[in-house]
VOSE-682428 format. One record per residue (C-alpha): z, x negated, y negated. Coordinates in pm, whole numbers, plus 50000, padded with zeros to 5 digits. Example, Ala and Ser with C-alpha at 12.3 -4.5 7.8 and 13.67 -1.06 7.14 Angstrom:
507804877050450;507144863350106;
//
This chain:
500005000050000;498614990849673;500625007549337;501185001249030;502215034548733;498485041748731;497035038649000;497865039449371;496455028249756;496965038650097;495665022650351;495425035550699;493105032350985;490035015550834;490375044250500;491155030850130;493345063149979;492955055849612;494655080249405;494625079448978;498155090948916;498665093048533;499195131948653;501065145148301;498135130448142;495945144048373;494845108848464;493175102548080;492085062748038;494365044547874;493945006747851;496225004248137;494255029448333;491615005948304;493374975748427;494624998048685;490925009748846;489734970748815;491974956648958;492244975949224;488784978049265;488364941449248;491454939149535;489644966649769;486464940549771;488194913949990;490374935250128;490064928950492;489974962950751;488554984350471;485955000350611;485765028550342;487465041850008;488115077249869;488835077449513;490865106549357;493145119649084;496785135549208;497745164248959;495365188548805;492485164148758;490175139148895;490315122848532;490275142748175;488355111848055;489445084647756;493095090647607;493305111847288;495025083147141;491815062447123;489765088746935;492675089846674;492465047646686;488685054546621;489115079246354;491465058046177;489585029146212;492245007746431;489975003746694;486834982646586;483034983846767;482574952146986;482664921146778;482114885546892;486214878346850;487054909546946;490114917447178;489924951047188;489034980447528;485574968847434;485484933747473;482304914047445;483374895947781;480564907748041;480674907848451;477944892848637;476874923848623;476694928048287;479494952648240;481964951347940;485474959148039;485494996048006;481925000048209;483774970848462;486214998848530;483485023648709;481035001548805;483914977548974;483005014849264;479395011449273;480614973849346;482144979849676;480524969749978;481434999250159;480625033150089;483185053749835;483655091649802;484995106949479;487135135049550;487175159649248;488745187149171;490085199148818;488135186148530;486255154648486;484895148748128;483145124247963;484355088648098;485705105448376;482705118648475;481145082548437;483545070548648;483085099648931;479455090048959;479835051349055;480895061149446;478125067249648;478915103549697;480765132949544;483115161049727;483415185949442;486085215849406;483905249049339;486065250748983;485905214348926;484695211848534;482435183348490;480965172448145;478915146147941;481115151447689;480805116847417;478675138747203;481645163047141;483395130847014;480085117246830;479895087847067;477205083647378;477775074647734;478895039747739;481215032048087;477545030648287;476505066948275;473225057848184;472835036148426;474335059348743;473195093948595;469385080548639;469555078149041;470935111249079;469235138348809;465905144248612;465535126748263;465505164648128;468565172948293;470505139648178;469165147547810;470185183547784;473795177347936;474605142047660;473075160347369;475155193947403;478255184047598;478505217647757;480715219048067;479545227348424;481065236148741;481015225249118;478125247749211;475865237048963;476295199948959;475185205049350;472115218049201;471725192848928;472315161149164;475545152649087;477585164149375;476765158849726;479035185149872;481065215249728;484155222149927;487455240649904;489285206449904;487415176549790;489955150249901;490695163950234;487435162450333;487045132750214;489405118750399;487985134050699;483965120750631;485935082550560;487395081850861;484385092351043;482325060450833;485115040650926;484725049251294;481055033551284;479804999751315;481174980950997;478234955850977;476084979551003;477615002550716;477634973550487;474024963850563;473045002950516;474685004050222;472864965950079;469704984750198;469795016249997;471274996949657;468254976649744;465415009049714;467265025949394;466204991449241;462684983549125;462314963749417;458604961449575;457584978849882;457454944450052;460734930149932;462484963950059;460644959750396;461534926850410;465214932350395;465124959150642;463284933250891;466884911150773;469434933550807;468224947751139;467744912251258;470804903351186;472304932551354;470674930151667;472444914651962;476094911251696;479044920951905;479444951351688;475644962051802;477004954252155;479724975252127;478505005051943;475735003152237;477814996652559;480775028752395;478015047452363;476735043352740;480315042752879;481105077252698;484525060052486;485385055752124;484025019451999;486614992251905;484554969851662;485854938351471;485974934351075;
//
């Protein structure tokens, strides 16, 4: 177990239980909200056994987005744009990956090497929404609000939303959500693209489709995953083949091949090795 006042981890059986747990502020990002989800994202990476990670909210919400207190900070002017010397949420200091610290927070999920699920129920609003869209998938309550709501604020998507909303919806759709803000609901993010299932209770089932990942062949999870990160990219046809000829041939003949093939022909649950 993994905790800290923000953020905690359970883990059990293969399953990362990641729960945001700021509940009486219905998990809002505060500055140490976002140390919080990095570093615990950054932990998970390494983190040997974990074969797959839910991420959730305990309380009312998945996440009600950034704190009140730093729209007031922007208002008043206390908190400045990125600057060269600046040591403020939006530092100038950039991943690999080009993320700032802020955009580090959610894209530290699409980061994982194993596949994540966002569990959400309750609302999830502007950088909350952002950060609900950097697992690979999406268990959404029917009533779950979701919103691109930085307009509301006059600000834009800036913790990777541009970057994750392209993969999953139609320019037109993306455009008409960030210029009005309006809120939608389980249902129709299913129909939009941006939840993969709609079910009475997001985190149990979860739960339920991680431990079934985490029951699979781990190598061959990871290189799945690799493989489909590969194709959202502009990759060529040939480069995408290519890996698939890679990641197969690496698979082939691995002891976790070998034992996902000889449980399968002796009828028994596999036992394969991390």
């Amino acid at each position: 177990m993994l905790m800290n006042d923000r953020v905690k981890v359970d883990i059990k059986d293969g399953v990362a239980d990641v729960r945001m747990v700021r509940t009486d502020k219905m998990n809002a990002l505060d500055d140490a909200m976002f140390s919080a989800l990095i570093e615990t994202g950054e932990a998970l990476k390494t983190t040997k056994g974990v074969r797959a990670v839910v991420l959730s909210g305990e309380g009312r919400a998945f996440c009600a987005g950034l704190d009140m207190g730093s729209f007031a900070a922007m208002a008043s002017g206390e908190r400045k744009p990125e600057t060269a010397d600046s040591g403020t949420l939006l530092t100038p200091k950039r991943t690999p990956g080009g993320s700032n610290r802020a955009q580090h927070a959610v894209m530290v999920w699409r980061e994982q090497p194993v596949p994540v699920i966002a569990a959400v129920h309750g609302v999830a609003f502007g950088g909350g929404f952002q950060l609900a869209l950097a697992p690979d998938m999406r268990f959404v309550a029917p009533d779950a609000r979701m919103a691109v709501m930085e307009i509301k604020w006059g600000l834009v998507p800036d913790m990777g939303g541009m970057v994750l909303m392209r993969h999953l919806a139609r320019g037109d759709v993306i455009r008409e959500l960030t210029y009005s803000g309006r809120i939608f609901e389980g249902e129709e993010a299913l129909r939009l693209g941006f939840a993969t299932r709609v079910c009475a209770d997001p985190r149990a089932e979860a739960l339920a489709f991680a431990a079934e990942i985490a029951g699979k062949s781990p190598t061959a999870i990871r290189g799945a995953k690799r493989l489909i990160e590969l194709a959202e990219t502009p990759a060529s046809q040939h480069d995408i083949l290519l890996a698939e000829s890679a990641e197969q041939g690496a698979l082939i003949g691995s002891a976790n091949q070998k034992e996902s093939v000889m449980a399968n022909m002796e009828k028994r649950a596999p036992a394969f090795a991390d």
